[in-house]
C-alpha positions in Angstrom: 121.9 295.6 76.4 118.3 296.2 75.1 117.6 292.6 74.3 119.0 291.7 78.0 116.6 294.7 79.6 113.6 293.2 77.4 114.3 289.4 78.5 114.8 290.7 82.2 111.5 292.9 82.0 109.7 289.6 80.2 110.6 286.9 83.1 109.6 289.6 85.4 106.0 289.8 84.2 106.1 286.2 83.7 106.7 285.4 87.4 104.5 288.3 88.7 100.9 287.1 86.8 102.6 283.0 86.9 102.8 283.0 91.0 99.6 281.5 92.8 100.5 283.2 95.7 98.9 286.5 93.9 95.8 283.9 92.9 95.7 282.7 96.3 95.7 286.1 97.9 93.2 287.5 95.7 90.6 284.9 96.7 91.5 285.4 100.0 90.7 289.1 100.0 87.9 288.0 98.7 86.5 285.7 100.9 87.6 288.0 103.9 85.3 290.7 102.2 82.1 288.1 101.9 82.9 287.3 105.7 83.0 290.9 106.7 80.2 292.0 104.6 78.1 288.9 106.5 79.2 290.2 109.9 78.2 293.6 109.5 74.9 293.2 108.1 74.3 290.2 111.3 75.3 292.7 113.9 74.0 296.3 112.4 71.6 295.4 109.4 74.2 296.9 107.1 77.4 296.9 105.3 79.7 300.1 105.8 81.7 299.7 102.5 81.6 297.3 99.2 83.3 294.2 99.0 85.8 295.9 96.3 87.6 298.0 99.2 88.8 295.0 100.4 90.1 293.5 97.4 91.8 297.2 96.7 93.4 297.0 100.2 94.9 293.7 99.4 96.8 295.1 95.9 97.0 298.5 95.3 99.2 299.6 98.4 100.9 296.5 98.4 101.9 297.1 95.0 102.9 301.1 95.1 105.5 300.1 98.0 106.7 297.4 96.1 107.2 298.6 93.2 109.2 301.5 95.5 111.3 298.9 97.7 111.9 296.8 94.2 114.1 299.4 93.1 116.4 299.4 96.4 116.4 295.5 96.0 117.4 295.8 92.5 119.9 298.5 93.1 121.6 296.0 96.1 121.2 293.0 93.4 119.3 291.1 96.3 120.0 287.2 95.0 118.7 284.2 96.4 118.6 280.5 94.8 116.0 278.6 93.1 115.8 276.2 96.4 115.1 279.5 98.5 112.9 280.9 96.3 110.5 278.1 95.9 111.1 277.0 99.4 109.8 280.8 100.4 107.1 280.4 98.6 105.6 276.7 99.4 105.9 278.4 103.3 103.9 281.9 102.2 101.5 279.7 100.5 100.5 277.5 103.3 100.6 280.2 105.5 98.1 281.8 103.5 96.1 279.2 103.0 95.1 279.0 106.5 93.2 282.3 106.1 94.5 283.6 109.3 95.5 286.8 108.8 97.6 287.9 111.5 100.3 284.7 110.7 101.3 286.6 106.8 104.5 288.1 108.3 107.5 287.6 106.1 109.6 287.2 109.2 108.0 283.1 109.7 109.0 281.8 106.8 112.3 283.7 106.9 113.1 282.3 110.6 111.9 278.7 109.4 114.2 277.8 106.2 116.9 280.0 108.4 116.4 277.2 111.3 116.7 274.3 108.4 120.2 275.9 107.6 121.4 275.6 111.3 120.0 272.0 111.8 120.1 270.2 108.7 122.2 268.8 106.0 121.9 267.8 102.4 122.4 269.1 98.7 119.2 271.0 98.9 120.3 273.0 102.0 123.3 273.3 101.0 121.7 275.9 97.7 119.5 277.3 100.5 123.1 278.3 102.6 124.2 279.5 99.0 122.2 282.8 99.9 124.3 285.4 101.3 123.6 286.2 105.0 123.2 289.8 104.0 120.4 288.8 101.7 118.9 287.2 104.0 118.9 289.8 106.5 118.0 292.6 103.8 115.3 290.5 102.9 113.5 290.6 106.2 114.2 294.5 106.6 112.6 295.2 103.2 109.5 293.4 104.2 109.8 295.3 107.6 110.2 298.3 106.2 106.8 297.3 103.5 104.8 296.8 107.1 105.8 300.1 108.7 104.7 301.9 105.3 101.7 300.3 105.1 101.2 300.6 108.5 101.4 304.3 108.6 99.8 304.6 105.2 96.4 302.2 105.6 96.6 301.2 109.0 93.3 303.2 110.3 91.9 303.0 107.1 88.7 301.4 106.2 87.9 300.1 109.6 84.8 298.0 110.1 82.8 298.0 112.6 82.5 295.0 115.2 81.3 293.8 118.6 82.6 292.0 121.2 80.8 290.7 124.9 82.4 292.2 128.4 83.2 289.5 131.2 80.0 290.8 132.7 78.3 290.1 129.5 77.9 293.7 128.3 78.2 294.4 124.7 81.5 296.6 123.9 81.9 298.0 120.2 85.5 298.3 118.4 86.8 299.3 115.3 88.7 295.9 113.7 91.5 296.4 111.1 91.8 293.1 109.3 93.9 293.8 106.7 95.7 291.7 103.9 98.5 293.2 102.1 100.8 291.7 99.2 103.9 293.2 98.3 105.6 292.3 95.2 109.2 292.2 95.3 111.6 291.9 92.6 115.3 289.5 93.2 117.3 288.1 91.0 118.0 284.1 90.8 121.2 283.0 89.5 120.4 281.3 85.9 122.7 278.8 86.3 120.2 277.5 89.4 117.3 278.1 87.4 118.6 275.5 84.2 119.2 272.8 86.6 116.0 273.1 87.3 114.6 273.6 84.0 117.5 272.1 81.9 115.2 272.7 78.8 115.3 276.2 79.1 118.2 278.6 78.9 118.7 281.8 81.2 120.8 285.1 81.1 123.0 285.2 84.3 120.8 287.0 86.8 116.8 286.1 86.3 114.5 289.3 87.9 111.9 287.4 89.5 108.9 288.7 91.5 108.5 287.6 95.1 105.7 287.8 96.8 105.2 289.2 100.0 102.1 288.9 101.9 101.8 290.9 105.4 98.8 290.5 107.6 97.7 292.9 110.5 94.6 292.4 112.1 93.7 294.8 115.6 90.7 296.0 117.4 90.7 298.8 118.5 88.5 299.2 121.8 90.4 301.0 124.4 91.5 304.3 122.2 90.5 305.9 119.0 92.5 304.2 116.1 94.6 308.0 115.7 96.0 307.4 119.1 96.3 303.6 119.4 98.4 303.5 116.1 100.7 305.2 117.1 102.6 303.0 120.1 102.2 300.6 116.9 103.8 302.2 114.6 106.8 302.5 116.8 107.3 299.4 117.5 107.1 298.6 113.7 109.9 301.5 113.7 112.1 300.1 116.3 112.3 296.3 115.0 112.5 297.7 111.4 115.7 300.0 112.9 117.3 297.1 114.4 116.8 294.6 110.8 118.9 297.8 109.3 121.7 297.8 111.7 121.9 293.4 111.5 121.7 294.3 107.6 125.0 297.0 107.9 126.1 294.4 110.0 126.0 291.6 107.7 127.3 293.6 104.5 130.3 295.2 106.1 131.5 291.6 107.8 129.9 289.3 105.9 129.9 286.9 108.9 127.0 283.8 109.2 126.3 285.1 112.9 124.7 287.9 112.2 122.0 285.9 110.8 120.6 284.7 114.1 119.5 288.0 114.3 116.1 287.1 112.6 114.7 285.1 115.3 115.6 288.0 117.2 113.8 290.2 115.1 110.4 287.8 115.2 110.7 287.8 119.1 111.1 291.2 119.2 108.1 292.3 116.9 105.8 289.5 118.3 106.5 291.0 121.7 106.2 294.7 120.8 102.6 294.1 119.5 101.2 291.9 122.1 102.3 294.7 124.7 100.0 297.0 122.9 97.3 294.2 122.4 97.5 294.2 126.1 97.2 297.9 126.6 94.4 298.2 124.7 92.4 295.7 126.6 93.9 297.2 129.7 92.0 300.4 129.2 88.3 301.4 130.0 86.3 300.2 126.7 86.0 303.7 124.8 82.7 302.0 123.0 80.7 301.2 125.9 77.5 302.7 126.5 76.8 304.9 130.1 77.0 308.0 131.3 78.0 309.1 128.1 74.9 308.5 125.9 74.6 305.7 123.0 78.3 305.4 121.5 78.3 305.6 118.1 80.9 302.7 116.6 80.4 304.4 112.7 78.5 306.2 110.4 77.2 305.1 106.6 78.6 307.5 103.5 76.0 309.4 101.7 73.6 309.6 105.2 72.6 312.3 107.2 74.6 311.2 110.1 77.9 311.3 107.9 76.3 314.9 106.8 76.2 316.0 110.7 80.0 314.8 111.1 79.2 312.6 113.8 82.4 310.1 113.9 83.2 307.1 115.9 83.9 307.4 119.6 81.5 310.3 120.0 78.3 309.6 122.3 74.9 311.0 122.0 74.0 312.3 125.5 70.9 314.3 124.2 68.3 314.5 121.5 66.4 317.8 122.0 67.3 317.9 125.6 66.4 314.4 126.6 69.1 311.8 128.1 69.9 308.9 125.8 71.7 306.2 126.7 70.4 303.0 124.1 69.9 302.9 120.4 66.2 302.1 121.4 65.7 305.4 123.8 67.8 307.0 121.1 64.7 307.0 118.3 62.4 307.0 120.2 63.1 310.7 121.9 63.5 311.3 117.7 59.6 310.1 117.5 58.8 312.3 120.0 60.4 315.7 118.7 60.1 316.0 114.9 60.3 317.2 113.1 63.6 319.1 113.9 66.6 317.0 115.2 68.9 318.6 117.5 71.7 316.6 119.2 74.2 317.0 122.0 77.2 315.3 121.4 79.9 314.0 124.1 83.6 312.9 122.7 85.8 310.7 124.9 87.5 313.3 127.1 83.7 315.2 128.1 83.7 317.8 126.0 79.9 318.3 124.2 79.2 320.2 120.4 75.6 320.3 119.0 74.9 319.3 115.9 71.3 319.6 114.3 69.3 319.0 111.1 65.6 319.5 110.1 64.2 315.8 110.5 62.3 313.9 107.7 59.6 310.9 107.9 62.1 308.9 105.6 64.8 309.8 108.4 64.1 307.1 110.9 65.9 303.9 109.2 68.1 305.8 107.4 69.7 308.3 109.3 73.5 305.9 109.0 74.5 305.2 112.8 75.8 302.5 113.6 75.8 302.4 117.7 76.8 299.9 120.1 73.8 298.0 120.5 72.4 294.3 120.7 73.2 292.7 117.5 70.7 293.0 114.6 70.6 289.2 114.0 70.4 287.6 117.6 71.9 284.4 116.7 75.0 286.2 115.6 78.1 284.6 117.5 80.0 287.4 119.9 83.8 286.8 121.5 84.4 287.6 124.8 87.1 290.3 125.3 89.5 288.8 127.3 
C-alpha cells in the first residue's frame, strides 16, 4: 500500500512540472503582464502594480482550488483515457496559445471532443467514448465550480486601470479584469491505456495524473463599481454551475449517454448569461466619465498620498479648496493656486460629497498617485471604441 501511495504521489509530480500547458501559461501570464504594464504607463505615465501580481494571479488561486476540487475528483475516482487526456490537452493548448483570454473555458474543449464522439468513428474515438458520461459531465462541473470560486474569490481583485473612446469620441475610464487562471486537477488514467501507449513502461492500475485547467475571464467594468457588477456575474456562474450538478446526479444515478448533451447546453447557457451582463454594463451611463461630477478618478498608486486620503475609484473630485474641477488639467492647477494646504470635496456615484484634506508639499504635484480619466499620457496610444 505504501509503495503504491509513493508510485501514485511520483507520477503525480511527474505530470504536474512534465505538462507544457503549465510552461505555456506561465509565459503567457507573463506576457499579459509586459502588455499591461505597457498600457498603463502609455495612457497614465505609470504602472499600478508589478509584473509579479500577474504571474501570482495565474498560479496561486488556481492552485489552492485545485488542490481543494482534486480531492472530490479523487474521492469520485474521476477516469478518463489516455486518448481523452491528451486529446484535452492538444485542445487547452491551442487554445492558449492564441493568447486570448476570454476563450480558456474548460467547457470548449469539453463540447469539442464531446461533438467528435456523436459524429465520428474509428479506434481512437472509440477510447475517447471509453470515458464514462458521468465523467464527462463531472468534469465540466468541477471546472465550473473552479470558475465560480475564483470568481468570487479574485474576480475584483487587482483591476487595472484602462480607457476606452465614447461614440461621440469622449474618453470613458473602466476598471478591466483580465485574468488568467490555471487549475490543476488530479484524474486517474487506466494503466492498461497508458502501456499501449508507452509499451516500454509498466503502470499500476489507476495512474493519478494532473490536468490542467486553464479558465480565462476578462471584463470592464464601466457602467458600475466592480462590488456591484460582480455580482449579476457571479450568479450566472452559480446558475450554470447548479445545473452541471443536477446533469452530473443525472448521469451517475442512470448512467445514460443522453445526458451528455447537456454540455453544449451548458456552453450556451454560460456564454449567454455573460453577454447579458456585457450588455448591461454598456447599457448604463459610463460611471467614469467626467461632468458635472468633477475629474473621475479611475485608481490610486499604493504608498501615495492619494491612497493615504482614501480616495478610491468611482469617486469624483468636484472641488479643490472650494473651486469647481472638472479636468485633470483644472484639477492641479486650482492645487498651484492654493498651497500649500490641500482640501478636497469629494462626489461618489449616487451625489453624496465627504472632504478629505492634507497639508500639500512642493514634491506633491507629480506624485500625489491619481490616476483620472484623462487624455492618454502617450497620444499615439491606440483607444477602442465602446460599442
Amino acid at each position: 500500500m505504501g509503495v503504491e501511495l509513493l508510485d501514485g504521489i511520483g507520477w503525480t509530480v511527474i505530470s504536474l512540472f512534465a505538462s507544457p500547458i503549465l510552461w505555456l501559461a506561465v509565459l503567457v501570464s507573463f506576457l499579459l503582464s509586459m502588455r499591461r504594464v505597457k498600457r498603463e504607463r502609455n495612457l497614465f505615465r505609470s504602472r499600478t502594480r508589478s509584473k509579479r501580481t500577474d504571474l501570482f494571479e495565474t498560479l496561486v488561486p488556481g492552485f489552492v482550488v485545485g488542490l481543494v476540487l482534486s480531492v472530490i475528483s479523487v474521492s469520485l475516482t474521476l477516469t478518463v483515457s489516455t486518448e481523452f487526456l491528451i486529446a484535452f490537452m492538444v485542445l487547452t493548448f491551442l487554445i492558449l496559445l492564441t493568447g486570448i483570454i476570454r476563450f480558456n473555458l474548460p467547457l470548449g474543449p469539453l463540447v469539442l471532443l464531446a461533438g467528435v464522439t456523436w459524429f465520428m468513428t474509428g479506434d481512437r474515438i472509440d477510447s475517447l467514448r471509453d470515458v464514462t458520461v458521468s465523467d464527462w459531465l463531472l468534469l465540466a462541473a468541477l471546472s465550473l465550480g473552479a470558475e465560480l470560486v475564483l470568481l468570487i474569490w479574485r474576480g475584483k481583485k487587482n483591476l487595472s486601470p484602462s480607457l476606452v473612446l465614447s461614440k461621440r469620441g469622449r474618453y470613458i475610464g473602466g476598471l478591466s479584469s483580465n485574468k488568467l487562471w490555471l487549475i490543476p486537477l488530479v484524474v486517474f488514467v487506466p494503466g492498461s491505456s497508458l502501456e499501449t501507449l508507452i509499451p516500454q513502461w509498466s503502470f499500476p492500475e489507476f495512474v493519478p495524473i494532473v490536468l490542467f485547467l486553464p479558465i480565462g475571464f476578462s471584463f470592464l467594468f464601466t457602467g458600475q463599481l466592480p462590488d456591484q457588477l460582480i455580482r449579476p456575474l457571479i450568479q450566472g456562474r452559480l446558475l450554470t454551475f447548479v445545473l452541471s450538478v443536477v446533469l452530473t446526479a443525472g448521469a451517475f444515478l442512470t448512467g445514460q449517454a443522453v445526458w451528455l448533451y447537456g454540455l453544449p447546453v451548458l456552453l450556451i447557457v454560460h456564454l449567454i448569461l455573460h453577454q447579458r451582463i456585457k450588455r448591461l454594463n454598456r447599457s448604463q451611463t459610463p460611471l467614469f466619465l467626467n461632468g458635472k461630477r468633477g475629474v473621475v478618478i479611475l485608481g490610486t498608486l499604493p504608498e501615495k498620498p492619494a491612497s493615504e486620503m482614501g480616495l478610491v475609484p468611482g469617486e469624483a473630485i468636484y472641488k479643490v479648496n472650494g473651486e469647481f474641477v472638472e479636468s485633470e488639467k483644472s484639477f492641479y492647477e486650482a492645487i498651484q493656486k492654493h498651497k500649500p494646504y490641500l482640501r478636497l470635496e469629494v462626489m461618489n456615484h449616487n451625489g453624496d460629497v465627504r472632504f478629505a484634506q492634507r497639508a500639500f508639499y512642493e514634491q506633491d504635484h507629480h506624485d500625489l498617485g491619481i490616476l483620472f480619466v484623462s487624455e492618454p499620457g502617450n497620444k499615439r496610444t491606440k483607444i477602442r471604441t465602446l460599442q
